[in-house]
C-alpha positions as CSV (number, residue, x, y, z in Angstrom):
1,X,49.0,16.1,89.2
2,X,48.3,12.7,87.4
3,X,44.6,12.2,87.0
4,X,44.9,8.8,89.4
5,X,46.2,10.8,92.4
6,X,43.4,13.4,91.9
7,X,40.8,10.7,91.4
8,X,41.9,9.7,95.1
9,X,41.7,13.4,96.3
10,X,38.1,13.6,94.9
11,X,37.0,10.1,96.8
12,X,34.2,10.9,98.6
13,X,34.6,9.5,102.6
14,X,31.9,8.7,105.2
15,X,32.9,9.5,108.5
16,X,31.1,8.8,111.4
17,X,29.5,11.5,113.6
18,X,27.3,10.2,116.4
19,X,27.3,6.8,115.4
20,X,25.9,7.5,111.9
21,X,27.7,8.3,108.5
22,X,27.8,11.8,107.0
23,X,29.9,12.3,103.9
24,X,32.5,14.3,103.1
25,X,33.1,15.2,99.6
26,X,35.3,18.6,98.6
27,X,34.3,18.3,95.0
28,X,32.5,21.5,93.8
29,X,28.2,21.0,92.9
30,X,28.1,23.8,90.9
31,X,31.1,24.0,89.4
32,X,33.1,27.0,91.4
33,X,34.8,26.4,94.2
34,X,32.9,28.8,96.3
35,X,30.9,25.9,98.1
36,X,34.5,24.8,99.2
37,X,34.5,26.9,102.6
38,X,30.8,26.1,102.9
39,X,31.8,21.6,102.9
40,X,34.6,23.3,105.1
41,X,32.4,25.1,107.8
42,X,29.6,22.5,107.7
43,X,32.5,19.6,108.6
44,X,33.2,21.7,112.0
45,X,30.3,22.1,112.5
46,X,29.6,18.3,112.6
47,X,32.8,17.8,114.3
48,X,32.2,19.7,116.6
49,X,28.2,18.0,117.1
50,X,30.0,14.8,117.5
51,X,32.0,15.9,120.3
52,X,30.9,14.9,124.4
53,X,28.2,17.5,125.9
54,X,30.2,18.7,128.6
55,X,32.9,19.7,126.2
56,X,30.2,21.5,124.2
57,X,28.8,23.3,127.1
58,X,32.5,24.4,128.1
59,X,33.3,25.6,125.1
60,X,30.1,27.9,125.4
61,X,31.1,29.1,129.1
62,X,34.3,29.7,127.3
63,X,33.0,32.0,124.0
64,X,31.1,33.9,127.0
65,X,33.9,34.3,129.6
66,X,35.7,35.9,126.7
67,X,33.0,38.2,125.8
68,X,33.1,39.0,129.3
69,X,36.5,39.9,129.8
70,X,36.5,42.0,127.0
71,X,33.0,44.0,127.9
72,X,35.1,44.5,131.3
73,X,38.7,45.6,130.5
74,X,37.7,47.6,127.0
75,X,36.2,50.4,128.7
76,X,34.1,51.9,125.2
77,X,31.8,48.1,125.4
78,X,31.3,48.5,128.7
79,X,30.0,51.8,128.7
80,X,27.9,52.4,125.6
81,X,27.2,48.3,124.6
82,X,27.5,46.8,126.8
83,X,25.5,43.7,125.3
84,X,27.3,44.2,122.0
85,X,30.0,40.9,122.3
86,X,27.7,39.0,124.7
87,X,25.3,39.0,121.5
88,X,28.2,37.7,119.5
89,X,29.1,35.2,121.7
90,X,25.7,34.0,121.7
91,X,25.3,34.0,118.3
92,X,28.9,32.0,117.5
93,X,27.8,29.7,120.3
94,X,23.9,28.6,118.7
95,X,25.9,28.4,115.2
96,X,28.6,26.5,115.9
97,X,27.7,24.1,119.2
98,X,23.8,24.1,118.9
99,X,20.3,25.6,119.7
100,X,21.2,24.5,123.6
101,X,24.7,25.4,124.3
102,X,23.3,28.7,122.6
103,X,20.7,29.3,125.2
104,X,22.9,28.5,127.9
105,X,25.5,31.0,126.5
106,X,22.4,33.7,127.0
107,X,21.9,32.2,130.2
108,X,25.8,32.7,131.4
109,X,25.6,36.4,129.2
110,X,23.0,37.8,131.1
111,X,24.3,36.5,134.5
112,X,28.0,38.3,133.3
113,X,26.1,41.4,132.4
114,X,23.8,42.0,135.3
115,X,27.3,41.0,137.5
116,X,29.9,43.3,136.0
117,X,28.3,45.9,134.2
118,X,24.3,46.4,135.7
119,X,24.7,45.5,139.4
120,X,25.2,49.3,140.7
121,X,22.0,50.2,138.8
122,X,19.7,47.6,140.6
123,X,19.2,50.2,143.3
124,X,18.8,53.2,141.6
125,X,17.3,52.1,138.2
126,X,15.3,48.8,138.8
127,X,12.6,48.9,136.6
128,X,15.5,50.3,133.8
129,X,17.3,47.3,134.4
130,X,14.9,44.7,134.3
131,X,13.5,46.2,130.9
132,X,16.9,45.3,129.4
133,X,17.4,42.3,131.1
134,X,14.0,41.5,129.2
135,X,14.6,42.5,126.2
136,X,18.0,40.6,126.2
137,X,16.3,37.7,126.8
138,X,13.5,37.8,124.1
139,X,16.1,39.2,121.5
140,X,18.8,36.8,122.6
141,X,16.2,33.5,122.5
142,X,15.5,34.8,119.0
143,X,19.0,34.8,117.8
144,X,19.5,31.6,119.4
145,X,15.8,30.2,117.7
146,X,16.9,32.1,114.5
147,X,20.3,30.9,113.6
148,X,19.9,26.9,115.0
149,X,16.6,27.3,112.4
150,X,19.2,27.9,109.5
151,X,21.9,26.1,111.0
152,X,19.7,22.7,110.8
153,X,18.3,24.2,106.7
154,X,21.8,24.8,106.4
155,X,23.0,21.3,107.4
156,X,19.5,19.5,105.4
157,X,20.8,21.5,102.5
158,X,24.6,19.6,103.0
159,X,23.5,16.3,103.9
160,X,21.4,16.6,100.2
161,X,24.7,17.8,98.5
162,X,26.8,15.6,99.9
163,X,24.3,12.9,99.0
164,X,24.1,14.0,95.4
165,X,27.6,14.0,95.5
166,X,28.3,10.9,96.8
167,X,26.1,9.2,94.2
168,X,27.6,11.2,91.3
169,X,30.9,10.3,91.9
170,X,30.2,7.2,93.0
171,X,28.1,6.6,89.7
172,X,30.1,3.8,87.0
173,X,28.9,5.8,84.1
174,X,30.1,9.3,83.1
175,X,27.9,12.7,84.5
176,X,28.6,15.6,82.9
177,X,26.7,18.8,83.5
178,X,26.9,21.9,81.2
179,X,25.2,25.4,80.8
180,X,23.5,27.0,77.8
181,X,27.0,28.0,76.8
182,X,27.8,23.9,76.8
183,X,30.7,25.6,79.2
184,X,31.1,22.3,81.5
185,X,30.1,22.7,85.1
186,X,30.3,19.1,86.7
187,X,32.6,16.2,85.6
188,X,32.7,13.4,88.2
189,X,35.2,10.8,88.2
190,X,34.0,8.2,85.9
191,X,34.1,10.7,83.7
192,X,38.0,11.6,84.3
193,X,38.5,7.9,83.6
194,X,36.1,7.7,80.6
195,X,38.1,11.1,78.7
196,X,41.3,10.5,80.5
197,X,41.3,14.2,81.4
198,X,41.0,15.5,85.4
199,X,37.8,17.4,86.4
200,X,40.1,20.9,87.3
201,X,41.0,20.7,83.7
202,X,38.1,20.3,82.1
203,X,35.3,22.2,84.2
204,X,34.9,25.7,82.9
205,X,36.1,24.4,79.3
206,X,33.7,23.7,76.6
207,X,32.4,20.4,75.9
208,X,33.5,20.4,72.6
209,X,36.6,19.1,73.3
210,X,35.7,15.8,74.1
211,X,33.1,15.9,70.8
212,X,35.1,14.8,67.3
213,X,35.8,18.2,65.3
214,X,33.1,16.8,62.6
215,X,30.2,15.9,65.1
216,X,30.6,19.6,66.7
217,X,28.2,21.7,64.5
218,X,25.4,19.1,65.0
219,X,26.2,18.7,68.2
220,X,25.7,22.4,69.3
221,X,22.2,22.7,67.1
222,X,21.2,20.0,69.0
223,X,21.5,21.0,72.1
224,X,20.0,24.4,71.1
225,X,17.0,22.5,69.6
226,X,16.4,20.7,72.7
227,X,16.7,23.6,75.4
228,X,14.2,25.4,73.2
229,X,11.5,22.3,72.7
230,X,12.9,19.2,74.1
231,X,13.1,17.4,71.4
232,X,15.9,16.7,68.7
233,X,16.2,14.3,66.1
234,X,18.7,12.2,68.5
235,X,15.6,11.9,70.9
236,X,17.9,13.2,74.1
237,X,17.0,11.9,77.2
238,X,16.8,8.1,75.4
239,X,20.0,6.0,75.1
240,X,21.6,7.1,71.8
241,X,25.0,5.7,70.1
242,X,27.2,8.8,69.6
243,X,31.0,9.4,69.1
244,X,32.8,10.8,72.1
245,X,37.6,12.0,72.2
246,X,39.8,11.2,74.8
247,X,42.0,13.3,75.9
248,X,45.1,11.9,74.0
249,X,43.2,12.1,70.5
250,X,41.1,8.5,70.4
251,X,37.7,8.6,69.4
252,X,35.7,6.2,70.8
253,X,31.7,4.8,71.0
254,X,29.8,5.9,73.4
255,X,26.1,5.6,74.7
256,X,24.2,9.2,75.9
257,X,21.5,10.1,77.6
258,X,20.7,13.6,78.3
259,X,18.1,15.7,80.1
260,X,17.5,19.2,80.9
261,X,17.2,20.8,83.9
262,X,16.2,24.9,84.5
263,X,16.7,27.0,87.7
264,X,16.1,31.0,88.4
265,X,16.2,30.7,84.2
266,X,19.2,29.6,83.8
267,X,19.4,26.3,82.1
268,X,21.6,23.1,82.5
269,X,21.8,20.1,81.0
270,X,23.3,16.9,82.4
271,X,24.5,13.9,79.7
272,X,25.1,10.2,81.2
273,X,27.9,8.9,79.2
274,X,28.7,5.0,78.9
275,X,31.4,3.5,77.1
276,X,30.6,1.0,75.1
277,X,33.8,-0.2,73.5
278,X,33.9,-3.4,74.8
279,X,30.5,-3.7,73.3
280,X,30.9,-2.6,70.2
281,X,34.1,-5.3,69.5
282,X,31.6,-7.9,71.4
283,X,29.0,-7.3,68.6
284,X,31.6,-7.1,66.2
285,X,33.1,-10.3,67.1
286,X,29.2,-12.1,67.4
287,X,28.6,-10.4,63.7
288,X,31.4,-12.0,62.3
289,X,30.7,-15.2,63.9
290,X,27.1,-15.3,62.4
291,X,29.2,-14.4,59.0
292,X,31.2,-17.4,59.4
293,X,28.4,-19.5,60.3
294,X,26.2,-18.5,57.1
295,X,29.2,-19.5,55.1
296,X,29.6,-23.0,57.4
297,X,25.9,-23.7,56.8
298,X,26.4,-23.0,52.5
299,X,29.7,-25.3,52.6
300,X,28.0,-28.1,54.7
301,X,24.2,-28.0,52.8
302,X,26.4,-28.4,49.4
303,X,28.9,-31.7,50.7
304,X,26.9,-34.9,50.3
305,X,28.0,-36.2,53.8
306,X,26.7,-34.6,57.3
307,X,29.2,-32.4,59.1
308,X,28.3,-32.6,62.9
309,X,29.5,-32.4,66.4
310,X,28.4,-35.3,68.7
311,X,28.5,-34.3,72.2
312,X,28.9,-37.6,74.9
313,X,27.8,-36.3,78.1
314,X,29.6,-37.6,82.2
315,X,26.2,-40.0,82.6
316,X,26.9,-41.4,79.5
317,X,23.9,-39.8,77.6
318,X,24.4,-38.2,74.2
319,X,23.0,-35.8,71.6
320,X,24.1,-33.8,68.5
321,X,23.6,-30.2,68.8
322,X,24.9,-29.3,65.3
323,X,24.1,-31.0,62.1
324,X,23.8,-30.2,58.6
325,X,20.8,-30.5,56.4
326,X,21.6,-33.9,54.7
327,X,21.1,-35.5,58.5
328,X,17.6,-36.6,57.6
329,X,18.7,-37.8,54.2
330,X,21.8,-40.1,55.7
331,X,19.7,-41.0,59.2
332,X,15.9,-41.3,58.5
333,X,15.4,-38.5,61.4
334,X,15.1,-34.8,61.3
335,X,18.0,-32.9,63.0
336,X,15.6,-32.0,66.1
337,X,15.3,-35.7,67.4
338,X,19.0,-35.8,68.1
339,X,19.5,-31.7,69.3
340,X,18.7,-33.5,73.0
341,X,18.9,-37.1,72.6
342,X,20.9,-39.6,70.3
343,X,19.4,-42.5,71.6
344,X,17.0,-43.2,68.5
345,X,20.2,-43.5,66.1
346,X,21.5,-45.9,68.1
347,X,18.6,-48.2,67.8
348,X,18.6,-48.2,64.8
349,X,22.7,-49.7,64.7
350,X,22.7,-53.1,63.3
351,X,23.0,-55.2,66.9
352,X,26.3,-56.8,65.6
353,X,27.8,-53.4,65.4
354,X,26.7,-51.4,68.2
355,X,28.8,-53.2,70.9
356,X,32.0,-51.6,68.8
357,X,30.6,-48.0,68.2
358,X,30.7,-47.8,72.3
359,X,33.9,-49.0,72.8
360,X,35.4,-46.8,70.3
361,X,33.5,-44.1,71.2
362,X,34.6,-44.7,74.6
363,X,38.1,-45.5,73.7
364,X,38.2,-41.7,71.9
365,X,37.1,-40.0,74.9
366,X,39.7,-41.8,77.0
367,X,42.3,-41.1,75.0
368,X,41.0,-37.9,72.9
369,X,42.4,-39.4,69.9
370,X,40.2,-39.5,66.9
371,X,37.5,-41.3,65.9
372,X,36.5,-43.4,62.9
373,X,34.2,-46.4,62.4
374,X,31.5,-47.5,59.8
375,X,28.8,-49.9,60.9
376,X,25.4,-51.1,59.5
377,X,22.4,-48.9,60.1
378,X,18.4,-49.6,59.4
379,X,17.3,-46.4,57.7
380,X,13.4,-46.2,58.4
381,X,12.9,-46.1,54.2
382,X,16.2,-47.2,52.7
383,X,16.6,-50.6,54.8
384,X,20.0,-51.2,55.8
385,X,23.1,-49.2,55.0
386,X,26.6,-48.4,56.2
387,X,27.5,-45.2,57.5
388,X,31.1,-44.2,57.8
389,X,32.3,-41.3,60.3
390,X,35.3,-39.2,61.3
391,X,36.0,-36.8,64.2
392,X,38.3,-35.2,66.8
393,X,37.2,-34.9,70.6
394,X,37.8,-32.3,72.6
395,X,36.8,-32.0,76.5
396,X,34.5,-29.3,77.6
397,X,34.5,-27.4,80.9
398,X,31.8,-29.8,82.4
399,X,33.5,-33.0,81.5
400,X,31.3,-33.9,78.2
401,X,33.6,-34.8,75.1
402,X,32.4,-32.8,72.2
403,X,33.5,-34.7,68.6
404,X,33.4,-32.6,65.6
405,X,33.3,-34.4,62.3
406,X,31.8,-35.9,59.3
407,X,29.8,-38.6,58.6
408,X,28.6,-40.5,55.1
409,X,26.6,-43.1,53.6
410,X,29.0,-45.5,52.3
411,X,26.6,-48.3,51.0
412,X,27.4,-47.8,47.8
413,X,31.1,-48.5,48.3
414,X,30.7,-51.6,50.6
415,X,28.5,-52.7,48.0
416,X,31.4,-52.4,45.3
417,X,33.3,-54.0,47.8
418,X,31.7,-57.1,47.9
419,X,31.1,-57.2,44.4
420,X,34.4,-57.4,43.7
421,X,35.3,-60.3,46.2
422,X,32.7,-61.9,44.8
423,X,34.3,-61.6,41.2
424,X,37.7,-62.9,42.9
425,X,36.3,-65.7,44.0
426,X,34.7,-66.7,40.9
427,X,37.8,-66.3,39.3
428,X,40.0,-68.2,41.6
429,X,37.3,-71.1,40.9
430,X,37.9,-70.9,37.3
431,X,41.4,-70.6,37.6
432,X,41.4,-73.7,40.4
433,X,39.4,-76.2,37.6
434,X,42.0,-75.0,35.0
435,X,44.2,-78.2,34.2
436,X,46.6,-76.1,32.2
437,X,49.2,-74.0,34.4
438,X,48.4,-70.5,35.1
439,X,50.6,-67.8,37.2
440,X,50.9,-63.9,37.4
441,X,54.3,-62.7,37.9
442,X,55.6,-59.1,38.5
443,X,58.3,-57.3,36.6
444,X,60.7,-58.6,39.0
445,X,59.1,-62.6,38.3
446,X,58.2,-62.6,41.8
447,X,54.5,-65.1,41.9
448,X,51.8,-62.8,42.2
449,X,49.3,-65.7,42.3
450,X,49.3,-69.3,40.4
451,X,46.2,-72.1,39.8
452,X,45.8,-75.0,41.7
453,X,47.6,-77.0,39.1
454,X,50.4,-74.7,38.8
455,X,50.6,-75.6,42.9
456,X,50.6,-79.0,42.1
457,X,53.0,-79.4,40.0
458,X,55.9,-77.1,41.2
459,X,55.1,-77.6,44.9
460,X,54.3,-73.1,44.6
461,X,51.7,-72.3,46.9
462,X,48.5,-69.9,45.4
């Protein structure tokens, strides 16, 4: 038997009985399969409460006609008990159909045995006869009183198993209930899934098994600590991060909480069993991302630019959730006035500039190609600079663009820049009021660039 297919054998069912639910579950409380008959005997019993009066009532007219026929053609009843199967038939009758189709099987019984058996001594022995016909009636209405009294403790006592069991095999997490032995006595489905091993095969079996070999010695003292004290260094009956072995060999993590429980002195203990192996790799997973975000944060507080992701949200609002800590130096504003809003850094873009950040930040977005621009900025203690940036868009679930890049301060270049065509064009003017001939040529005497005389004279343009 695979353990899927016994998984569905052990599913406990709610069937309807009167118009309301009762559950029936064949999976042993106490670990034996003795209580099998009794979930057997209680279900026909409640089968049979479900059915129509009238066929309860025949049913009881039935039990007693057959008591009757036998009392009558088995001469030794009829003679020296004559009351003998009548009282059986009452007693099968208040068991099985009720507390009323019991009392009217005395009813019928009596009638049968003051017809068939009692009528010749009515005459003769009156007083005789209605002793007996008393005394049937007080001992029969006790039997009747008696035995629906533990037929409804009985039932009380099955509706509260057949709750418990509903709810422990129900449960997500693993149940598992052992003895002082640590001999298993309950193992509900969750835990068939967790240890990949059927309840037949592991009830009655230690607990050990599903323990790694080199957790078992502390294992068993602790359990012994705690059904002598209740108490153990593993603090059982809180939430506690132990190792648990599948069927097949894995270990895996698991979470336990355990409690104690003690009947007639014999003790139990019960352990609620989650695994977290999902959990585990999730924290794993979050651990290693903090790990690589430490080292982000050393890389990006050690670059003299600001790494960043600039996020442009569908109403056209924007922000910068992630920036490194040379933001303040490059923008003038502490990394917390853009977390929310960017609008501040883009009052401070030069107003002949601003108009062509938009577009190309719009023109990014469209196209999700990346994005580079420099423009003038008014730094709130540096004055004016230029600020250069680079990034690659991505689209996000809710329709923002998220850019992740790198931006700089590249005053100092455009500075150099414009130093430098300032220096051309002093030297062009020097060359220009030259009258002598000047020209650069390349190795190949191609004109790299001539004076205004040069141009003059050989018609070679500058």
């Amino acid at each position: 038997m695979n353990l899927e297919s016994h998984n569905k054998e052990r599913t406990t069912q709610r069937i309807p009985v009167d118009g309301k639910p009762y559950y029936r579950c064949e999976m042993s409380i106490d670990g034996n399969t003795g209580n099998f008959t009794r979930f057997k005997t209680q279900s026909i019993i409640l089968y049979l409460d479900s059915q129509p009066a009238w066929l309860r009532y025949g049913w009881a007219v039935l039990t007693v006609a057959i008591a009757a026929i036998a009392t009558h053609t088995i001469p030794v009843f009829g003679e020296r008990a004559a009351f003998l199967l009548f009282f059986f038939a009452i007693i099968q009758t208040a068991f099985w159909l009720g507390q009323n189709p019991g009392f009217f099987a005395m009813i019928l019984s009596m009638i049968a045995v003051n017809a068939l058996i009692l009528s010749p001594d009515w005459i003769s022995k009156s007083d005789d006869v209605l002793i007996l016909n008393a005394g049937f009636c007080i001992l029969s209405a006790v039997i009747v009183t008696t035995t629906s009294l533990h037929r409804r403790l009985t039932g009380a006592l099955w509706e509260s198993r057949q709750g418990y069991a509903g709810i422990v095999e129900s449960a997500l997490d693993a149940m598992i209930t052992i003895d002082a032995d640590q001999q298993i006595m309950l193992f509900n489905a969750a835990a068939e899934k967790m240890f990949g091993c059927t309840a037949d095969e592991a009830i009655g079996g230690s607990l050990e098994r599903f323990i790694p070999e080199r957790f078992r010695p502390g294992h068993a003292e602790n359990i012994r600590a705690f059904g002598r004290n209740g108490s153990t260094r593993r603090k059982m009956g809180e939430l506690t991060a132990v190792k648990g072995l599948r069927a097949d060999g894995e270990e895996f993590p698991i979470e336990a909480a355990i409690s104690q429980c003690e009947i007639n002195g014999e003790k139990s203990f019960t352990a609620i069993l989650r695994d977290v192996t999902e959990r585990v790799r999730a924290d794993s997973a979050i651990q290693e991302q903090l790990r690589l975000q430490d080292q982000l944060a050393k890389v990006a507080a050690t670059v003299p630019g600001v790494i960043c992701s600039f996020r442009l949200r569908p109403d056209g609002s924007a922000c910068m959730p992630y920036v490194s800590p040379v933001f303040e130096s490059v923008y003038g504003f502490s990394p917390d006035a853009v977390t929310e809003e960017f609008s501040p850094i883009f009052a401070r873009i030069h107003p002949d500039d601003i108009g062509h950040i938009h577009e190309t930040i719009a023109e990014s977005a469209r196209t999700l190609q990346p994005w580079r621009d420099s423009f003038r900025y008014k730094h709130p203690a540096k004055g004016e600079i230029w600020i250069e940036g680079h990034s690659m868009p991505l689209r996000e679930m809710d329709g923002s663009i998220l850019w992740h890049g790198y931006i700089q301060d590249i005053t100092d270049r455009k500075l150099a820049e414009t130093a430098l065509r300032d220096r051309e064009s002093e030297l062009r003017l020097i060359m220009d009021v030259t009258p002598a001939l000047i020209s650069y040529l390349n190795t190949d005497f191609e004109y790299l660039r001539v004076n205004a005389t040069y141009e003059n004279w050989f018609g070679i343009p500058a």
